[in-house]
ZAMARGU-4260 file (C-alpha; in steps of 0.2 Angstrom, whole numbers, plus 5000, padded with zeros to 4 digits):
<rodrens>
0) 5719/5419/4521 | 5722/5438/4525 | 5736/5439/4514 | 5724/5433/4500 | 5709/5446/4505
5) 5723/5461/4505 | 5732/5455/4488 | 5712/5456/4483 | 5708/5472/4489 | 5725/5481/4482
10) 5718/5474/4464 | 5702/5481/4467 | 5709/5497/4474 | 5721/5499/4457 | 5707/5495/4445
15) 5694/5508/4454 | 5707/5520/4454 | 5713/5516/4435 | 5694/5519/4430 | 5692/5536/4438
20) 5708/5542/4430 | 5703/5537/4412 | 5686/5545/4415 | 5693/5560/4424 | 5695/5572/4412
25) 5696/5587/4423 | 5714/5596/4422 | 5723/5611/4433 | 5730/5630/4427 | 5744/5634/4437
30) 5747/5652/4433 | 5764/5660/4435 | 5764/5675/4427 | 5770/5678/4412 | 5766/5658/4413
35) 5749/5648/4411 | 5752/5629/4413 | 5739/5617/4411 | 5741/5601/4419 | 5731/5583/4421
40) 5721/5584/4436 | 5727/5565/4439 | 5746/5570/4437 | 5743/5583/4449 | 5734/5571/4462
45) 5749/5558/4459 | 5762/5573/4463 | 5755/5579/4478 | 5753/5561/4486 | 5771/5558/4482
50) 5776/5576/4488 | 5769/5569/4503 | 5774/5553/4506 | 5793/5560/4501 | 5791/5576/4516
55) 5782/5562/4526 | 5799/5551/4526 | 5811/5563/4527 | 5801/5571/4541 | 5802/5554/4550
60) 5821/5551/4544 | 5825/5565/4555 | 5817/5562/4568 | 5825/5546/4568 | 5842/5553/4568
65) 5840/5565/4584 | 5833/5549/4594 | 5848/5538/4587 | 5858/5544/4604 | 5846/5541/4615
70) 5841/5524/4608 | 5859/5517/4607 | 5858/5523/4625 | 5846/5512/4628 | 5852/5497/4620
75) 5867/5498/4630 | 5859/5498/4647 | 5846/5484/4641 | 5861/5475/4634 | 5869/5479/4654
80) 5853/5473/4662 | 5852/5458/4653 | 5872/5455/4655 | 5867/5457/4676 | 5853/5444/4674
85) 5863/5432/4667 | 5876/5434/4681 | 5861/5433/4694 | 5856/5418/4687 | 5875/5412/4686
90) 5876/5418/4704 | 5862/5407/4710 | 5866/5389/4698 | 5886/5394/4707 | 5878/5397/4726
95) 5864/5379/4725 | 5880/5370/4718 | 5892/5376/4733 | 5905/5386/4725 | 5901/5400/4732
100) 5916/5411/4731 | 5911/5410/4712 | 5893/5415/4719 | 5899/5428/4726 | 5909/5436/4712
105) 5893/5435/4699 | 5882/5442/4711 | 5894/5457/4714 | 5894/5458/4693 | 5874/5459/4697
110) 5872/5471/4706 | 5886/5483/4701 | 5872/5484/4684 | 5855/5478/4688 | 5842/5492/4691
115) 5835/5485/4706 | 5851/5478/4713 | 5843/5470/4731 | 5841/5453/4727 | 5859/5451/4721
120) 5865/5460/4735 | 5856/5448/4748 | 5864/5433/4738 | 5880/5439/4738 | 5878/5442/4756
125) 5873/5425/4755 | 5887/5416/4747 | 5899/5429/4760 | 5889/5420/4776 | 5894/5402/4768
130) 5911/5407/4766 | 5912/5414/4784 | 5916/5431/4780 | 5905/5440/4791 | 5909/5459/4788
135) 5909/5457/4769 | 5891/5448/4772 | 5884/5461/4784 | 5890/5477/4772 | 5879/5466/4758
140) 5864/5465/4768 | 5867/5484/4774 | 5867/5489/4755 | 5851/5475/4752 | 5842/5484/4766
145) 5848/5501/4755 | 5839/5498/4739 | 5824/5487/4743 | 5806/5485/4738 | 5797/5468/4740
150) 5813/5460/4746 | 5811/5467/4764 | 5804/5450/4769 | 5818/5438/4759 | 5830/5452/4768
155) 5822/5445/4788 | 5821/5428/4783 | 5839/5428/4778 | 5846/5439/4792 | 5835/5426/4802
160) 5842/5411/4794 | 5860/5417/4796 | 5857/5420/4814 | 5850/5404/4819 | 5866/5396/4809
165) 5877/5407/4822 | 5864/5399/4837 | 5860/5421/4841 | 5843/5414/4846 | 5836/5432/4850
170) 5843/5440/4834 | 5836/5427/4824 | 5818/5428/4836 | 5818/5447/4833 | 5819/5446/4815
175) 5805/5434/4815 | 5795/5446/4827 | 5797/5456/4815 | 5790/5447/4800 | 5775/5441/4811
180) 5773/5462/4814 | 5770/5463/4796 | 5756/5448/4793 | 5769/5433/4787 | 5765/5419/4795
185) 5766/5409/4780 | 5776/5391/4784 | 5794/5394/4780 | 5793/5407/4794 | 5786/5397/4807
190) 5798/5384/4807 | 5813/5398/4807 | 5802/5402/4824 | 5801/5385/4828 | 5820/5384/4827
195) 5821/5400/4836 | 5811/5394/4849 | 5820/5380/4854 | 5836/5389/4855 | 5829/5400/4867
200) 5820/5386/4879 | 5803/5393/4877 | 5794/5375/4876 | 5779/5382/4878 | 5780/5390/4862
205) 5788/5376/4854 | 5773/5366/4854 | 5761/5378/4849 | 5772/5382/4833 | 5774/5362/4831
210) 5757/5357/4832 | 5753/5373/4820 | 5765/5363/4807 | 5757/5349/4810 | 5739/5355/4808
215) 5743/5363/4789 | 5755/5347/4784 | 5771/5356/4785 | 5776/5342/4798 | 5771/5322/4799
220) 5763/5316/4816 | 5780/5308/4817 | 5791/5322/4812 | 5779/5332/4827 | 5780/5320/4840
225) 5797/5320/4846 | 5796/5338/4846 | 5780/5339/4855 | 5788/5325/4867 | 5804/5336/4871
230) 5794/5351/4874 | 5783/5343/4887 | 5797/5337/4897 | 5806/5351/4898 | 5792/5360/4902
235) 5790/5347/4917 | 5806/5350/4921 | 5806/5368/4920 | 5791/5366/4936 | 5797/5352/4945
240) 5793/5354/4962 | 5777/5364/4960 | 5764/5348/4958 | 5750/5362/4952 | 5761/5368/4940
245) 5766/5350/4935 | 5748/5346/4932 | 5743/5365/4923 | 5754/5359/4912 | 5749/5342/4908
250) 5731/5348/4909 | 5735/5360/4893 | 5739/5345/4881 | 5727/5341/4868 | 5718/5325/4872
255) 5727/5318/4855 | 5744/5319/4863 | 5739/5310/4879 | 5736/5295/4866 | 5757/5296/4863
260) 5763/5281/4870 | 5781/5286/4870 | 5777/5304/4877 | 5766/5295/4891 | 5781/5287/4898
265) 5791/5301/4898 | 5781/5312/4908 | 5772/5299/4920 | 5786/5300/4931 | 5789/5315/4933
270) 5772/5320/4941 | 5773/5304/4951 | 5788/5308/4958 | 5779/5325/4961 | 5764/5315/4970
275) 5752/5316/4956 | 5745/5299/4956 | 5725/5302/4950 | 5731/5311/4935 | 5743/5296/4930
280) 5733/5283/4934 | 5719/5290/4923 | 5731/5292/4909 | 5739/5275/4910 | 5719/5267/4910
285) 5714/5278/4897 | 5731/5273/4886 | 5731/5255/4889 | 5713/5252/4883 | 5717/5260/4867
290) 5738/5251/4865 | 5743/5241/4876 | 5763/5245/4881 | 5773/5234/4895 | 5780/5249/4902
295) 5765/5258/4906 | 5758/5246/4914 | 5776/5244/4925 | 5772/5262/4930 | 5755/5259/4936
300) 5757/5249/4950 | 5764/5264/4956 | 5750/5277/4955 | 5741/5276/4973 | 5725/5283/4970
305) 5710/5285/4984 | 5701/5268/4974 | 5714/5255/4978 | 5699/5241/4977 | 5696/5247/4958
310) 5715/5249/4954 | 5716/5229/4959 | 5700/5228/4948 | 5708/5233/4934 | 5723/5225/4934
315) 5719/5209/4938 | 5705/5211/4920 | 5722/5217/4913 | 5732/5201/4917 | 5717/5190/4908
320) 5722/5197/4893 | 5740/5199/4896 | 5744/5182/4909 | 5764/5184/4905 | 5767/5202/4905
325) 5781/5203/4919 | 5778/5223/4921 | 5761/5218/4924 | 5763/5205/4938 | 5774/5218/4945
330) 5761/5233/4946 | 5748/5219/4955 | 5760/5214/4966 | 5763/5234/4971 | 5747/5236/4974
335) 5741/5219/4983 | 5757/5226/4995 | 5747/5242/4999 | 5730/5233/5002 | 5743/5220/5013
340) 5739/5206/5003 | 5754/5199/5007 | 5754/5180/4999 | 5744/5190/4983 | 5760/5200/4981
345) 5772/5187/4985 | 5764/5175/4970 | 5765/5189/4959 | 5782/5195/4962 | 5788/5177/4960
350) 5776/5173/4943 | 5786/5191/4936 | 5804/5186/4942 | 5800/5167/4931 | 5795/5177/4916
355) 5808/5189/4919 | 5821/5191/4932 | 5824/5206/4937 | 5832/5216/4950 | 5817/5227/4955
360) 5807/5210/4957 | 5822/5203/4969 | 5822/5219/4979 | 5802/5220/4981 | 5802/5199/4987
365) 5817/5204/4998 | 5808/5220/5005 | 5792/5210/5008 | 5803/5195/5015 | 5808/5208/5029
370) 5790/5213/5032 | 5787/5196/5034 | 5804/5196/5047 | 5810/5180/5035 | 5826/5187/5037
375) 5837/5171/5026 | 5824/5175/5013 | 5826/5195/5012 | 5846/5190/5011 | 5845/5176/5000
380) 5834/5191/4986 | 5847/5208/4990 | 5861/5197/4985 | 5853/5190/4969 | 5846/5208/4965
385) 5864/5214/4968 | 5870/5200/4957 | 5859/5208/4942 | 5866/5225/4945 | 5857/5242/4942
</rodrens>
């Protein structure tokens, strides 16, 4: 449609101009003496506008040729800079399929002609680090760190990545320290630091960078638990001994990590074996009204709190629900030996050897037995608890 309205508008031009000339009788006297010429005014219009458009060319014709240098110049560096992005490109296709000595050579093509030569000198110190030449990757990440702009922070989360490969913890954590200084926190960071972290035994940190993944998705509950579980303990670990510091620690969970089955029955022990018994018998109550789990019900006959009356209680409401649960009949029979219930404990003892004999019920029928001074009976349930081995 727009080539129809110009073709139009030329015509109309032509035939406008067509009828002034015809009724244009106006004419110019060029004098040049001895001479007089008198000339159309319409040839003289036609003239000058071709005069014009003639000088107008040439002028530009010229022009044309002093830029020609200059210009074939510039074709050859475009032509350069877009030989160097294929090769980055090549470089990168090379280093995602693992051949990275061809990685390498394309990216050292790259940055021999790109303009801004970082981000190929960061992947050919890339594709050195995979090869394991190190002084080849750290003079490429000398010269990345030389020429760059925005690739300051792909330059610290490399350097960070290849130190974490080479288990330097603190490299890696200063590097990250680093990024944090300068506002990223973004995800990829954070589980370099998590990484970091671990390598460093600071399990304190560990789970507060864990259940950071965990809050924004990067990590499942189930890929944050294990990792939330190992920190606990070796934070446990790390103040075994020191029952407040045992129980600061525990008290610092979120109350939806005390809900972890699998965590519970790692860390219960330790602050029982510390002589924490409120703390665990709380948790074990709290836990087994939610899920019940065998083994933390095993471990509760072994919390002595101040209420040994309710503990029995609560137990025995327990064993309604659950009347074959060996580990159950075992903590009751734990706690009627505290209260000195003795034929309580001995019934229940026996009930969690028939579901399930076990050397730990042999050796509490055999302790009681001696209590008791029935001395053939404590005999007769060491040798049949030795018979079931550790």
């Amino acid at each position: 449609m727009r080539s129809i309205l110009w073709l139009i508008g030329l015509f109309a031009l032509a035939v406008v101009m067509i009828v002034a000339a015809r009724y244009n009788e106006a004419y110019a006297l060029i004098v040049w003496a001895p001479y007089r010429v008198q000339v159309s005014l319409n040839l003289v219009i036609l003239v000058a506008a071709a005069v014009f458009l003639l000088t107008y060319y040439l002028l530009r014709l010229v022009r044309r040729a002093f830029e020609l240098p200059q210009e074939v110049s510039a074709f050859r560096a475009r032509r350069r800079e877009k030989q160097a992005q294929r090769a980055l490109a090549d470089a990168q296709r090379f280093f995602i399929e693992g051949r990275y000595g061809q990685a390498y050579r394309q990216a050292e093509k790259a940055w021999s002609a790109l303009t801004r030569p970082a981000m190929a000198a960061l992947l050919a110190a890339q594709s050195a680090h995979a090869l394991r030449q190190t002084e080849k990757r750290d003079a490429w990440l000398v010269k990345a760190a030389e020429d760059e702009g925005d690739t300051r922070m792909a330059r610290l989360v490399l350097e960070a990545e290849m130190a974490l490969s080479e288990r330097d913890f603190e490299t890696a954590a200063m590097r990250i320290e680093t990024l944090r200084d300068g506002g990223h926190r973004h995800i990829a960071v954070l589980r370099l630091a998590l990484q970091a972290e671990q390598g460093r035994g600071r399990w304190a940190e560990v789970a507060r960078i864990a259940r950071s993944l965990r809050k924004v998705g990067a990590l499942t509950p189930e890929q944050a638990a294990p990792l939330l579980r190992r920190a606990l303990i070796e934070q446990l670990r790390d103040a075994e001994g020191d029952l407040g510091a045992l129980e600061r620690v525990w008290q610092s969970l979120p109350e939806i990590e005390r809900q972890d089955s699998g965590l519970l029955l790692r860390a219960l022990p330790r602050l029982l074996d510390a002589g924490d018994r409120r703390l665990a018998a709380e948790a074990i109550e709290s836990q087994l009204a939610r899920d019940w789990e065998p083994e933390l019900a095993a471990l509760y006959g072994r919390c002595e709190t101040d209420d040994l009356r309710r503990q029995l209680a609560i137990a025995e409401g327990w064993l309604k629900q659950h009347p074959d649960d060996a580990d159950l009949l075992m903590s009751l029979g734990r706690l009627c030996l505290r209260a000195q219930l003795w034929g309580k404990a001995q019934s229940y003892f026996e009930a969690s050897l028939f579901l399930l004999p076990t050397r730990a019920a042999h050796l509490e029928l055999a302790r009681l037995a001696e209590r008791l001074e029935r001395v053939d009976d404590a005999q007769r349930h060491y040798r049949l608890a030795a018979s079931l081995g550790a």
